[in-house]
N, C-alpha and C positions, 0 to 999 in steps of 0.2 A: 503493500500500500504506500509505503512512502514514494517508491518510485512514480505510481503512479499520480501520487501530490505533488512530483516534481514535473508532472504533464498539466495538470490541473491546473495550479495555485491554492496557496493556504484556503482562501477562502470558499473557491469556487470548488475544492474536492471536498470541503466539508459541507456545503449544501447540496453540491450535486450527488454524494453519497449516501445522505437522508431522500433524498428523491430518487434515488435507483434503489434505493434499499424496497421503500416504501413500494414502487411499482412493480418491483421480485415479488413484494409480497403476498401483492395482490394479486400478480398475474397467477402465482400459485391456488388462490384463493378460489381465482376463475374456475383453473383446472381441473380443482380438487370437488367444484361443485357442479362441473359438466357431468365429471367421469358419475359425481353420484347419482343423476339423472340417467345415465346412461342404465347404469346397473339395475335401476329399480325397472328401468321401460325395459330391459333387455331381461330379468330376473335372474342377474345372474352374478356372486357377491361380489367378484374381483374384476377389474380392466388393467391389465396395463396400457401406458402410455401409447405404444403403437397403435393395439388393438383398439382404444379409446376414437383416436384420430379416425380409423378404419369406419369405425359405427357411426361415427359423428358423420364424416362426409355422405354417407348413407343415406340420412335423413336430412341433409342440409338440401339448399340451392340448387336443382338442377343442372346448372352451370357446371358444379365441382361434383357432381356425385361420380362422376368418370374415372375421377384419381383415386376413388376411394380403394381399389385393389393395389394400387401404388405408395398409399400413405403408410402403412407399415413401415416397408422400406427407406420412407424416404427418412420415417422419424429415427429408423436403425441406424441408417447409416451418418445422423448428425449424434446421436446420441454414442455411437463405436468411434467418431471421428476426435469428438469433443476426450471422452474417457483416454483415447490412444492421446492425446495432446496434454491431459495432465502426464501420464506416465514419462512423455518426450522431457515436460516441465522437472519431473522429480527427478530421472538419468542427471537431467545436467545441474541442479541442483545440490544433489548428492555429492556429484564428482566435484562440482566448484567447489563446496565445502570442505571435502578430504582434500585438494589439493591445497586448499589456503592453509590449512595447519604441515602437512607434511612439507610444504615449501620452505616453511620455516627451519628444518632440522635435515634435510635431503637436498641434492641436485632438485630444484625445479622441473617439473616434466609438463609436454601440454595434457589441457585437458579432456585431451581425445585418449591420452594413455591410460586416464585415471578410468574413464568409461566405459573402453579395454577390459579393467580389472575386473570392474563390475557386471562385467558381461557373464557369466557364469555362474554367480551368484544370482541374480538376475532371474534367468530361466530357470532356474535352480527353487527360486521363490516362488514361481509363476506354474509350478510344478504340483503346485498344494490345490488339489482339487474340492476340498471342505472347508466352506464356510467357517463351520465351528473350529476349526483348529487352527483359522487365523485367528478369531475373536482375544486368544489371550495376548498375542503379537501385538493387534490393534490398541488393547489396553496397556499396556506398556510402549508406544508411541504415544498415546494420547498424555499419559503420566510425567512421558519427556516431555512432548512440547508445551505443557502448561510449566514444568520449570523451568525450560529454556525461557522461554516467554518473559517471567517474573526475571528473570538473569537481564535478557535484553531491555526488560523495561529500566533497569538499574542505570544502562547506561545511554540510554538516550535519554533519561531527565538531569544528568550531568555536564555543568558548563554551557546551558540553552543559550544560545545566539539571540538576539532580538528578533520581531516579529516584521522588523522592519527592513533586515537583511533578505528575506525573502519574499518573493513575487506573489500579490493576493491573487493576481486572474493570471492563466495561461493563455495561450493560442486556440484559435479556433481548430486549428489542423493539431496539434497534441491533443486537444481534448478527443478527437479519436480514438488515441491511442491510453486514454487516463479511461474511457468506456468499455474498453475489451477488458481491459487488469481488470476494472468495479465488479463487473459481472463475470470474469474468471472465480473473483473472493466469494461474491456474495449470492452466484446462484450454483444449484446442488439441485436441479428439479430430478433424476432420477432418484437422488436419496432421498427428499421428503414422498413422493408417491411411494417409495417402498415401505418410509416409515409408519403411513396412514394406513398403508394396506397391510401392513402388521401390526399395529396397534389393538390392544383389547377391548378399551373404550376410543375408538376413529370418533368418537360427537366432542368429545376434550380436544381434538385435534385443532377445528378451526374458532369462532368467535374472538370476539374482543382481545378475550385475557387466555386464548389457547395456544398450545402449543407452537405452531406456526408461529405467530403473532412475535411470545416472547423470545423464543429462539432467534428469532431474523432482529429484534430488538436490540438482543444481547449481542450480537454478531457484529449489526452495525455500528455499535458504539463502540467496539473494541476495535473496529477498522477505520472507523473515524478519528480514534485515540494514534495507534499505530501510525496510521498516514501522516497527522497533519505534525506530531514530533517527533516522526523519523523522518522527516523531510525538512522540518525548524531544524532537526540536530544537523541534518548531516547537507541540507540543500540539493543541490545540480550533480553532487555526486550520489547522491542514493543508487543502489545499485536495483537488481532484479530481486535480491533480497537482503533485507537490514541485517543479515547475517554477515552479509557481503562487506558491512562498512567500518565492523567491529576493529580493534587495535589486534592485529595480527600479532603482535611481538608478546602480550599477555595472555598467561595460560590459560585464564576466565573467559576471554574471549574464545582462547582454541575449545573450549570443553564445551562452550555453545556450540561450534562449529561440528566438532564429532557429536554431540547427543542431537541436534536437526538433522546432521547425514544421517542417522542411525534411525530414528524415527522414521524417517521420510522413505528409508530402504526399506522397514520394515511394509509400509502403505503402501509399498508399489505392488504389490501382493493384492492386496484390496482394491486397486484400482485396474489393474489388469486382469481381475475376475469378471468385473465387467464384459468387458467385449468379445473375452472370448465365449461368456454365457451365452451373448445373443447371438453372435457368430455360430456356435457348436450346436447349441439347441433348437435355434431358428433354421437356419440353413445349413448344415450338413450333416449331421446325427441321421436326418429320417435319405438319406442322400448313400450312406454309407453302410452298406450290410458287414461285409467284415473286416476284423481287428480296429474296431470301434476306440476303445483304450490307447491304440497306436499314433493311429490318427487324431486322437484329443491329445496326446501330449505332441504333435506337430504343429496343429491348431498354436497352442501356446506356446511352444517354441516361435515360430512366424508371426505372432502377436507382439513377444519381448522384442525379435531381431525389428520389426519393422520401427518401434518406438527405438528400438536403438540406433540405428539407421540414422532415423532423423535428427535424434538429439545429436547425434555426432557429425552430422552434416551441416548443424544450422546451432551451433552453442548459443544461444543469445536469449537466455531464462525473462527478460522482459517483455522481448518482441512476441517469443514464444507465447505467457501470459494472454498476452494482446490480442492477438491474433486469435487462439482459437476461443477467448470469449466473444469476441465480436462473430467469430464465426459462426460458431454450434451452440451461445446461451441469447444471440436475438433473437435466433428462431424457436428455438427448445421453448426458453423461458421465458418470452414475451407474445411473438404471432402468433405459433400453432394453440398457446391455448386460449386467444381471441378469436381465432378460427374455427377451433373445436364450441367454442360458447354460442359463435353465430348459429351454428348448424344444427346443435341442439336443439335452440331457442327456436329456431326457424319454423313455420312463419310467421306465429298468433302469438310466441313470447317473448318478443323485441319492444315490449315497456312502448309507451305514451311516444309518439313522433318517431317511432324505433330508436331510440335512444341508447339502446344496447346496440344496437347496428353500427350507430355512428361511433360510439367508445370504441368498439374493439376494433372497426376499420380504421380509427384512430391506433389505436398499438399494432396494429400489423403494418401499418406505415413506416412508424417508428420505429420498430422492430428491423424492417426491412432495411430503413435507412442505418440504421447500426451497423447491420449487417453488412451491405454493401461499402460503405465509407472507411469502418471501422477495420474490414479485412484490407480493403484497400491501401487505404497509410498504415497497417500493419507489414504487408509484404513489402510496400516499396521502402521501408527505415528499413526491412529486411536486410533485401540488395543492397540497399544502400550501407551499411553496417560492414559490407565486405568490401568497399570501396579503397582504395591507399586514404591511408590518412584518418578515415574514421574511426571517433570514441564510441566505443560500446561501453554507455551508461549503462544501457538496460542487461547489462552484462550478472 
């Protein structure tokens, strides 16, 4: 986040991060209360996300009911694309962080070497076919990075620069790039559908004072906090992460750096279960008669090599961020479930002047234009990043 308040400005990522927070919120809100229309007309308890889009366009505007054998797909392949782009994010991640401590005490190596390393490990992680046997893995990431957390916060309220050294409003053209980071943080639409669709009491989930609600509450004030004084502490250098800016030369700093790699290695596990679930179980399990087992640990091997691939072709953990929020969370977590709300509601429950009509053709606008803008000056500071002479901030 700070990197991205160093695209924003102080002032302009802290409002604009209650107003993307608030809109994650709600478009979830939409979502969560199509799919449950859906379930009670269709009688059936569960939807996933795909499937949701599938029934929706079904019943919507004659116009779109044509795509609705294609909506699955299309929702797979932004939801497999987005999940492969954190796992790209944690590789290089990982590796920046091991190499910034072991630079210290070793020969320097790039950090295509360190990546290397972790390549085998990697697959190796991605290998664990049960949920449950990462759950206790994930609990001890989680355990890290709340201390790391309270570690970092130690030292970004130490020696604060004035408010006046740095920039209140950014660039029209960065704040593209300060929209893909916000929505990289602060949306998660495949993990809250899954959490409502496991929950015991799903009616706690939404209202006021539910679930949702305070969760995304707490989130954004802790990324509002993070951004706007690791971006006061540290300015134009904030890297891709506040990890990134700590005093290399102190052990405290390196023990942050090894317990976030460690963390972060352990969740690459959990986020590459992901895609090869919908990968393996959607298309090619019912595709595959025998040595079934063979071909799911190929599955997941071609899942790690391909996130590795990229990370090691494109190191640049901010642009990275950028990029694939604006890519796979405009659509994810703003359009489709303005689209999916239209199609439901269609045609007798679009509210007084269709007033529901015009809101959600309003967020799929805006969604769109996220989309399109925000991948746009993601990929060209890309290219541009590998230019002679270019600083990778977003490094």
């Amino acid at each position: 986040m700070p990197n991205a308040f160093c695209n924003s400005g102080l002032l302009t990522g802290a409002v604009a991060t209650v107003i993307i927070g608030t809109l994650c919120t709600y478009c979830l809100h939409v979502l969560v209360r199509a799919q449950y229309k859906l379930c009670k007309r269709l009688r059936v308890p569960i939807l996933s996300y795909p499937m949701s889009m599938k029934y929706a366009l079904e019943q919507g505007p004659q116009c779109i009911k044509w795509f609705s054998p294609y909506a699955p797909g299309l929702v797979d392949g932004f939801m497999i694309t987005y999940q492969l782009g954190i796992c790209c994010v944690y590789i290089v991640f990982v590796a920046k962080n091991i190499k910034q401590v072991t630079d210290q005490y070793w020969e320097p190596l790039d950090i295509q070497i360190h990546m290397f390393i972790l390549l085998l490990p990697l697959i190796l992680m991605n290998y664990i076919r049960n949920l449950k046997l990462l759950a206790p893995f994930s609990t001890l990431a989680n355990i890290i990075t709340f201390i790391g957390l309270g570690m970092i916060i130690a030292y970004m309220f130490e020696d604060l620069p004035s408010l006046s050294e740095r920039q209140m409003f950014g660039t029209v053209r960065n704040f593209a790039l300060y929209f893909g980071t916000t929505l990289f943080a602060l949306e998660a639409v495949g993990v809250i559908i899954a959490l409502e669709n496991n929950m015991k009491t799903p009616q706690y989930f939404g209202g006021y004072c539910g679930v949702l609600n305070i969760g995304m509450s707490v989130i954004v004030t802790l990324y509002i906090l993070m951004g706007f004084f690791g971006y006061l502490k540290y300015g134009s250098d904030a890297g891709g992460s506040v990890t990134f800016n700590l005093p290399q030369d102190q052990v405290m700093a390196q023990s942050i750096n090894i317990m976030f790699a460690i963390a972060i290695f352990i969740t690459y596990a959990l986020q590459g279960y992901v895609p090869v679930e919908i990968i393996w179980n959607t298309y090619l399990n019912q595709r595959i008669q025998n040595r079934k087992l063979f071909w799911e640990y190929v599955c997941r091997t071609v899942v790690t090599l391909v996130t590795f691939t990229l990370a090691i072709t494109i190191p640049r953990l901010g642009l990275f961020i950028s990029l694939f929020g604006a890519l796979c969370l405009s659509a994810l977590g703003i359009a489709f479930p303005a689209i999916i709300e239209i199609c439901v509601l269609w045609p007798d429950e679009l509210g007084p002047f269709k007033l529901f009509l015009i809101k959600d053709l309003c967020l799929i606008l805006f969604g769109l234009i996220g989309l399109v803008v925000g991948t746009y000056v993601s990929i060209v500071d890309i290219i541009l990043s590998f230019s002679p002479g270019a600083i990778n901030q977003s490094d």
